[in-house]
C-alpha positions as CSV (number, residue, x, y, z in Angstrom):
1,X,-14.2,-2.9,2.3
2,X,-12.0,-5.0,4.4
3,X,-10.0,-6.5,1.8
4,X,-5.7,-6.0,1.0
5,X,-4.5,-6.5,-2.6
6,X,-0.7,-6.0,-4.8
7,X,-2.0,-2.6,-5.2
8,X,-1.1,-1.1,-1.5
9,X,2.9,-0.7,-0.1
10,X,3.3,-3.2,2.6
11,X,5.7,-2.5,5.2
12,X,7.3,-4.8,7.9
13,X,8.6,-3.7,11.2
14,X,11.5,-5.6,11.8
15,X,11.4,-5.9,15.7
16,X,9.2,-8.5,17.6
17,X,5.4,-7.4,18.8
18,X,4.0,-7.3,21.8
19,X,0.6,-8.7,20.1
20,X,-1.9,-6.7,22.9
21,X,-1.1,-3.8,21.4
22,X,-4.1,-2.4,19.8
23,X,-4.6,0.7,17.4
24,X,-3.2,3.8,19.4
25,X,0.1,1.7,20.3
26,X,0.2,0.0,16.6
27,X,0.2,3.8,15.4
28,X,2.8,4.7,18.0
29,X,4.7,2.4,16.6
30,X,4.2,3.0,13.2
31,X,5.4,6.5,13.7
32,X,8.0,6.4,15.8
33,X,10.0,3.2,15.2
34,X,9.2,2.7,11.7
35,X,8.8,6.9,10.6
36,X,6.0,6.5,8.3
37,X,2.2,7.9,9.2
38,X,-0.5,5.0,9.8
39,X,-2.9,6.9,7.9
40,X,-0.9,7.1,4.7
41,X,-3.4,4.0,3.2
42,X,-0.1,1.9,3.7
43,X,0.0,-1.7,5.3
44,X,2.6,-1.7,8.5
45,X,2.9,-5.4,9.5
46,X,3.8,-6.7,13.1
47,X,5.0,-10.3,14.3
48,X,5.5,-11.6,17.4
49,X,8.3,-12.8,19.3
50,X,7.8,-16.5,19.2
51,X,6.7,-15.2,15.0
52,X,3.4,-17.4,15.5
53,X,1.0,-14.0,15.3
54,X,0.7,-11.5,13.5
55,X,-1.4,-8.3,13.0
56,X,-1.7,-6.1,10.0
57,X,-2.8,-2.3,10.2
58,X,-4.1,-0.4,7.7
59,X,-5.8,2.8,7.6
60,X,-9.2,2.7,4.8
61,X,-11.8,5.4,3.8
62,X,-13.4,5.5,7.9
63,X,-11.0,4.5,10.0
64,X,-7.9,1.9,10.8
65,X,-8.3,-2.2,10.4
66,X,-6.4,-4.8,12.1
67,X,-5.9,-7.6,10.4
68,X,-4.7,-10.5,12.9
69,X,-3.6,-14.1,12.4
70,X,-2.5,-16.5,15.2
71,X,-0.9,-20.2,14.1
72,X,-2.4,-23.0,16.2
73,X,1.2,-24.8,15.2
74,X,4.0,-23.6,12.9
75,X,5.5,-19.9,12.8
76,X,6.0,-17.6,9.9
77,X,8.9,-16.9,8.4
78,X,10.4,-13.5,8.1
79,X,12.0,-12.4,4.8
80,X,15.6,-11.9,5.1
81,X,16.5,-8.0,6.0
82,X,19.3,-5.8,7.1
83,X,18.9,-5.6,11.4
84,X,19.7,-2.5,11.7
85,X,16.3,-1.1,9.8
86,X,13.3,-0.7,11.6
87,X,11.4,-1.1,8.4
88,X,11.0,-3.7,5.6
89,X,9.1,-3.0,2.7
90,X,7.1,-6.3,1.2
91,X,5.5,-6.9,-1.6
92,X,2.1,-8.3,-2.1
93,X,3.8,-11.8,-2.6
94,X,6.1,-11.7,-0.3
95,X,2.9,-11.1,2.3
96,X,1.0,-14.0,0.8
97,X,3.9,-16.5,0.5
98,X,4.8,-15.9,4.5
99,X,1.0,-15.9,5.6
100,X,0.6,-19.2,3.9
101,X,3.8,-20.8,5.0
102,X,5.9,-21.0,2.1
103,X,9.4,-20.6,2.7
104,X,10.9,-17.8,1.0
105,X,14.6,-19.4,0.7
106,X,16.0,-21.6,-2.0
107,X,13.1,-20.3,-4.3
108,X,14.4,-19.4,-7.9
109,X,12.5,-16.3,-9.8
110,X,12.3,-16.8,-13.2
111,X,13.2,-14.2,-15.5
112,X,10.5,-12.1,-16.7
113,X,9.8,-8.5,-17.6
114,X,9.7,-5.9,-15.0
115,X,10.2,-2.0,-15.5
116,X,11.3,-2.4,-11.9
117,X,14.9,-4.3,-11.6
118,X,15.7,-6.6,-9.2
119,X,17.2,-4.9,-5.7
120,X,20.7,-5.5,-6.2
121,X,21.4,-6.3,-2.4
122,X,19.4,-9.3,-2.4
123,X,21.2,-11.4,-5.4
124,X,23.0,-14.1,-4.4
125,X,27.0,-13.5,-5.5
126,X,27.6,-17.0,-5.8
127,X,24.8,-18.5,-8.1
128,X,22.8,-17.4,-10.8
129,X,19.7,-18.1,-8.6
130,X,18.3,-14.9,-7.2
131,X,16.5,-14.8,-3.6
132,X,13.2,-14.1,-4.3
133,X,12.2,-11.1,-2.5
134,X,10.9,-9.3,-5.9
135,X,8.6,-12.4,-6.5
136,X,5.7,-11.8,-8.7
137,X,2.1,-13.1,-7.7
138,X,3.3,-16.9,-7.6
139,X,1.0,-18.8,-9.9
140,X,0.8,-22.0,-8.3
141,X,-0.6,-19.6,-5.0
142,X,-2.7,-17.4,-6.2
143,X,-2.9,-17.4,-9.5
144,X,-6.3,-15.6,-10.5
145,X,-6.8,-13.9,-7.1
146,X,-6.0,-10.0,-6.5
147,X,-7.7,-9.9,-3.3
148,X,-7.1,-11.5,-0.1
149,X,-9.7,-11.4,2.7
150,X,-8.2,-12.8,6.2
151,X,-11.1,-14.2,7.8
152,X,-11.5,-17.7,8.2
């Protein structure tokens, strides 16, 4: 089914694109810049330079999908990461909020539960609001959904 959801590990590569790239070159890429295997079941995402494309890979039971998103206006927004990795992993949030064009700055996470703590290198020092990288499924976004399709 051609379908991504909070269950899967998402993964960002952290250099621009070129978006002609297809599945052989994606998987290249997956391998050798980012050192994880395409057919793991994991989701490797890939912007553009000008960040107004992108193209998700993601091997399921048959074969690789390529998710692929162009903005007729706008860009997306990258989360904030350390330039010397060649990888970022996302979460499912993180995915939604910079597919829909929410800015990922400024936004305060409100305490809640989690057996997973907050990754210490993305507090802010200064303030007691956190950069929210750890973001749970935002209600206000997507607030019953668990599944994201992206076909228009």
């Amino acid at each position: 089914m051609f379908s991504l959801s909070d269950n899967l590990q998402y993964y960002l590569c952290t250099g621009a694109t070129d978006m002609r790239k297809g599945f052989d070159t994606l998987c290249g890429l997956v391998r050798t810049q980012m050192g994880r295997d395409p057919l793991s079941g994991e989701v490797f995402i890939f912007v553009n330079g000008p960040r107004n494309t992108i193209k998700l890979l993601h091997w399921e039971s048959g074969g690789l999908v390529i998710y692929h998103k162009r903005l007729e206006s706008g860009c997306f927004e990258r989360p904030v990461f350390d330039r010397e990795q060649n990888t970022f992993q996302m979460k499912w949030s993180e995915l939604v909020m910079m597919i829909q064009g929410l800015s990922m700055k400024n936004l305060v996470q409100r305490k809640r539960f989690d057996p997973v703590p907050v990754r210490q290198d993305l507090r802010k020092t200064d303030s007691k609001k956190y950069t929210v990288f750890n973001l749970k499924i935002q209600c206000f976004l997507v607030k019953k959904i668990k599944k994201v399709v992206f076909f228009e």
